[in-house]
C-alpha positions as CSV (number, residue, x, y, z in Angstrom):
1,X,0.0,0.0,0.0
2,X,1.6,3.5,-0.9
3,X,0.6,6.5,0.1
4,X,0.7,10.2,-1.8
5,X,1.7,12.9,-0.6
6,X,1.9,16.9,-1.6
7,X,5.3,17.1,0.4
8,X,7.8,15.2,2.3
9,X,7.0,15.6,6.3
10,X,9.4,17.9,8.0
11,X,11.1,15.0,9.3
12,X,12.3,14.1,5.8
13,X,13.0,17.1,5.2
14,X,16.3,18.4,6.8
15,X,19.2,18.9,4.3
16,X,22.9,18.5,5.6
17,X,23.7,22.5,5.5
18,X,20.6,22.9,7.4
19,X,22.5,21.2,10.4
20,X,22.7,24.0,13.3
21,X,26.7,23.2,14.7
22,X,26.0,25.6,17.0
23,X,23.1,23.7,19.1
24,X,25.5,20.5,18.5
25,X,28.5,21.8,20.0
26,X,26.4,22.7,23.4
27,X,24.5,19.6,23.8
28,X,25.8,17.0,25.2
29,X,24.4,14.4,24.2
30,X,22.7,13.0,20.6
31,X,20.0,11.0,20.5
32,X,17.9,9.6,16.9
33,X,16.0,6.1,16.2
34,X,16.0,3.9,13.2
35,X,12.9,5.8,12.2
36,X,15.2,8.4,10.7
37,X,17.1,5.5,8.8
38,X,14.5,4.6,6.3
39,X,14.6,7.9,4.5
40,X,17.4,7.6,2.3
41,X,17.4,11.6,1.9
42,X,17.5,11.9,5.7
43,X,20.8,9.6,6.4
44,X,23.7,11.8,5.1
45,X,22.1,14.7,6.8
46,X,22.0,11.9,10.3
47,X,25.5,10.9,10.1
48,X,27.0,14.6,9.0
49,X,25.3,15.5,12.5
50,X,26.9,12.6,14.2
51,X,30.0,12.8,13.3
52,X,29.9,16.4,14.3
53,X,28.6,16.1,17.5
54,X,31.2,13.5,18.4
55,X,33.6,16.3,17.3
56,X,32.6,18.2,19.6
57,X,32.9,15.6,22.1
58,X,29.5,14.7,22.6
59,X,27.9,11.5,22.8
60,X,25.6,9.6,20.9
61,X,22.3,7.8,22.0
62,X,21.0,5.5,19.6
63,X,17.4,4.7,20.4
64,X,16.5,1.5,17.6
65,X,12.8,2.0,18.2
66,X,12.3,-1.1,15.3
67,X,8.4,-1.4,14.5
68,X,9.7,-5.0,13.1
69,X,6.7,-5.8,10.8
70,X,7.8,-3.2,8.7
71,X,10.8,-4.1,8.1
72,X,12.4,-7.3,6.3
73,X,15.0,-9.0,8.0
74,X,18.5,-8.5,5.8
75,X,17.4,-5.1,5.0
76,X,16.7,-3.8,8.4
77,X,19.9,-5.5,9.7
78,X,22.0,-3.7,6.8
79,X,20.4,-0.6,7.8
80,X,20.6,-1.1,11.5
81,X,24.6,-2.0,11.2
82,X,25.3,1.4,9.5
83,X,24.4,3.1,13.1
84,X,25.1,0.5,15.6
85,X,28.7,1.8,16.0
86,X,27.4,4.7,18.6
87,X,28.5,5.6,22.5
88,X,24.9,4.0,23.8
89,X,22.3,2.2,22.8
90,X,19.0,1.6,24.0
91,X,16.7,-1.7,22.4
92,X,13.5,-3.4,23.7
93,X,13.8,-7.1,24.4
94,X,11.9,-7.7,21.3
95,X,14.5,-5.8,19.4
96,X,17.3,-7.4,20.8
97,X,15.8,-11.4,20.6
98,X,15.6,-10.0,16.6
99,X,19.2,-8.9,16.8
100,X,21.0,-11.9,18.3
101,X,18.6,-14.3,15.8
102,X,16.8,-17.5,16.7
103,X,19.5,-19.3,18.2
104,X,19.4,-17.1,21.5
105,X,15.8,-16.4,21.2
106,X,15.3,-20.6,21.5
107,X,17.8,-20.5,24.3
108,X,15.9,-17.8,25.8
109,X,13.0,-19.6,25.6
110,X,13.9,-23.0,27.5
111,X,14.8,-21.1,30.6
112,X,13.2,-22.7,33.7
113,X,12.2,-19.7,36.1
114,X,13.0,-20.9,40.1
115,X,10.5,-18.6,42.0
116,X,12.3,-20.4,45.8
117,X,15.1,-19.2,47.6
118,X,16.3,-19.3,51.1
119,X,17.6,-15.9,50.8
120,X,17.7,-12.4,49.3
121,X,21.0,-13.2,47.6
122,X,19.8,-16.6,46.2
123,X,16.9,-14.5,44.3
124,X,19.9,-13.1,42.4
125,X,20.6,-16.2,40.7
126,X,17.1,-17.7,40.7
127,X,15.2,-15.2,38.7
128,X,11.5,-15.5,36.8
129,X,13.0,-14.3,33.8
130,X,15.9,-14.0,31.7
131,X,18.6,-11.8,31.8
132,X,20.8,-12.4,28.7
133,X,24.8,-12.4,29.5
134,X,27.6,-10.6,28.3
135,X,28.4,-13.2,26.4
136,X,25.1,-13.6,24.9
137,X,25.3,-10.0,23.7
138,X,28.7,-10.4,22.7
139,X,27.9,-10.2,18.8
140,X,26.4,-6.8,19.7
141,X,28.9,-5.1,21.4
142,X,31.5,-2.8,20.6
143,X,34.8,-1.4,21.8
144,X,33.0,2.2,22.0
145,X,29.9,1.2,23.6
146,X,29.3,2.9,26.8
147,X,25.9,1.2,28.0
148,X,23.3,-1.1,26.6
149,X,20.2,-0.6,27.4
150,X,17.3,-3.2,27.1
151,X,13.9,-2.2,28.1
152,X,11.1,-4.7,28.9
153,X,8.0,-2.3,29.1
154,X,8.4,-0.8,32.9
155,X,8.6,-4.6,34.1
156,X,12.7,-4.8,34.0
157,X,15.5,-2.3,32.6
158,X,18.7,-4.2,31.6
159,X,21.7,-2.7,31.5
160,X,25.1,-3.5,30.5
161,X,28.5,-1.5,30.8
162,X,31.9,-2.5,30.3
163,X,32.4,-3.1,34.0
164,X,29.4,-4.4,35.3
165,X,25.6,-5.4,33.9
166,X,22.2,-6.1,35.6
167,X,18.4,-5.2,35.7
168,X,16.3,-3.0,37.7
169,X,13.0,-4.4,38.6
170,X,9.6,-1.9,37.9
171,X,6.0,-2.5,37.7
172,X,3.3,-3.5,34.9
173,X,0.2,-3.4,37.2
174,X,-2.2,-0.8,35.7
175,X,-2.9,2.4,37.7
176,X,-6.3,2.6,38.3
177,X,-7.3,5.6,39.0
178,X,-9.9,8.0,37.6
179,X,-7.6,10.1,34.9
180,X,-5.5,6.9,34.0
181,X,-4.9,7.1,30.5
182,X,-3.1,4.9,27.6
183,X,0.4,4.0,28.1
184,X,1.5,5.2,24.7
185,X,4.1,7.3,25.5
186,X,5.5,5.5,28.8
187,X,8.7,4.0,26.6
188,X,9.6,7.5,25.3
189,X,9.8,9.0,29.3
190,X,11.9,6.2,29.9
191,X,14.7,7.0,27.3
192,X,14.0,10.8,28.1
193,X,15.1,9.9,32.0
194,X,17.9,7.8,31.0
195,X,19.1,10.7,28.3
196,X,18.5,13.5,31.6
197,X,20.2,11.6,33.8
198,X,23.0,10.4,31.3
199,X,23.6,14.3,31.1
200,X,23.8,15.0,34.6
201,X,25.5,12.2,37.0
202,X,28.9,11.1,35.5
203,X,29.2,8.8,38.4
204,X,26.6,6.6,36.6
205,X,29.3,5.6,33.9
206,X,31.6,4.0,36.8
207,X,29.5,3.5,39.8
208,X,27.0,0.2,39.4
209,X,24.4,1.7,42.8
210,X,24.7,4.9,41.3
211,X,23.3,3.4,37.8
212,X,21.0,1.4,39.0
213,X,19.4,4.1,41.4
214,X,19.4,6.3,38.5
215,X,17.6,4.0,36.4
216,X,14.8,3.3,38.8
217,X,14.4,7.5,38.4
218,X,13.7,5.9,34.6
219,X,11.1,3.5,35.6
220,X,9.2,5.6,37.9
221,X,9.2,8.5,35.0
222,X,7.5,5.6,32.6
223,X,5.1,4.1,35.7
224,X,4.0,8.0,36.1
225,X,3.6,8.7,32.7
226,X,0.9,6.3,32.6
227,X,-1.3,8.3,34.8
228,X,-0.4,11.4,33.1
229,X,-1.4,10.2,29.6
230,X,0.8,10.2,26.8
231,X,-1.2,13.1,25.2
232,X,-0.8,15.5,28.1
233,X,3.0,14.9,28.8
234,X,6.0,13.7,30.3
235,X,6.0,13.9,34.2
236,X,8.1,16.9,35.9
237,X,11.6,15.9,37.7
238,X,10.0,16.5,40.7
239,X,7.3,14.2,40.5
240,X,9.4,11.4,39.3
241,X,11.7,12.1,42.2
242,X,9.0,11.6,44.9
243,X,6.3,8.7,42.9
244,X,5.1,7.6,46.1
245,X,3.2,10.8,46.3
246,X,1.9,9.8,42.8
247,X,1.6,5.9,42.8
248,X,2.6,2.7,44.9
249,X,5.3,0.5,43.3
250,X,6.5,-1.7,45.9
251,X,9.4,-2.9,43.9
252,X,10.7,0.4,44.0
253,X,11.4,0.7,47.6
């Protein structure tokens, strides 16, 4: 099915000299999706602003945001290869069981959750779901890569660093409240916490506590989000910094 159009969308739109250097060499950080890969028009313009940001000694956030049925598998993987090579990276579970290919998917799969242990510590190893390894990720990784990121909804955040890797446990129980709304934009205020905090506490990049208290700020931006709706915003810092006065997640205390 095609669809016409009078003009490309704005998106589409952005020519290479239209790249502001000035805005790039303040931020600090960069962050696009594959979204902006499919225009062919669009990538030169993408990686002219990449390469300048890291110029200017910025880092890059890749967010791979893959709606897999449109895509067909070697294409999207030649595609996705061309901006894999970034500082961070931030892919769903889906995304990533698509990415390591049916082999780790099947591995995946035979996992036999042990819900009994004698103690806290024992729950470390005994987990109801899967965390995939460093080694498992292996074919994925590269010598730049700073963090990994691999979201499952707000139900688990994986991580993985150079030094250390893990998950941080959220919540998928529905908020039921009178203005609850869709959950539409809960994955986007996840990234947009990670991208805030990436921005503003160093000690995340070195420091595993510091990381993973940080990333719970993450889950409790996209457990909020939920009750403020996806239309009507993001949640303030503020809010996110004090969600028992907005909901009660008891994984996150």
């Amino acid at each position: 099915m095609k669809a016409e159009m009078v003009k490309e969308a704005a998106e589409d739109s952005l020519l290479s000299s239209e790249v502001n250097l000035a805005v790039l060499k303040e931020a600090k950080m960069f962050h696009f999706s594959s979204e902006v890969l499919t225009s062919p028009s669009m990538q030169s313009t993408l990686f002219k602003a990449i390469a300048a940001s890291k110029k200017f000694g910025g880092l890059v956030f890749f967010d791979l945001n893959l709606p897999l049925p449109l895509w067909r598998s070697r294409e999207t993987r030649e595609v996705i290869a061309r901006a894999w090579n970034e500082n961070i990276i931030e892919v769903s579970r889906t995304e990533l069981e698509f990415l390591l290919d049916e082999e780790h998917y099947q591995r995946r799969k035979k996992y036999k959750p042990q819900y009994y242990a004698e103690t806290f510590e024992q729950t470390k190893n005994r987990r109801d779901y899967y965390h995939y390894t460093p080694e498992e990720i292996s074919p994925l990784w590269h010598d730049g890569l700073k963090f990994m990121f691999v979201t499952d909804g707000t139900l688990r955040l994986h991580y993985y660093a150079p030094l250390f890797d893990g998950v941080v446990v959220g919540t998928e129980d529905v908020l039921i409240t009178p203005i609850t709304c869709d959950r539409t934009g809960s994955g986007d205020a996840v990234v947009a916490a990670i991208l805030r905090k990436l921005t503003t506490c160093p000690e995340m990049y070195e420091n595993q506590d510091v990381l993973e208290r940080q990333l719970r700020f993450a889950v409790a931006a996209g457990i909020i989000s939920w009750k403020i709706g996806a239309v009507r915003g993001f949640p303030t810092e503020s809010a996110t910094r004090n969600p028992k006065e907005q909901v009660y997640v008891p994984s996150l205390w």
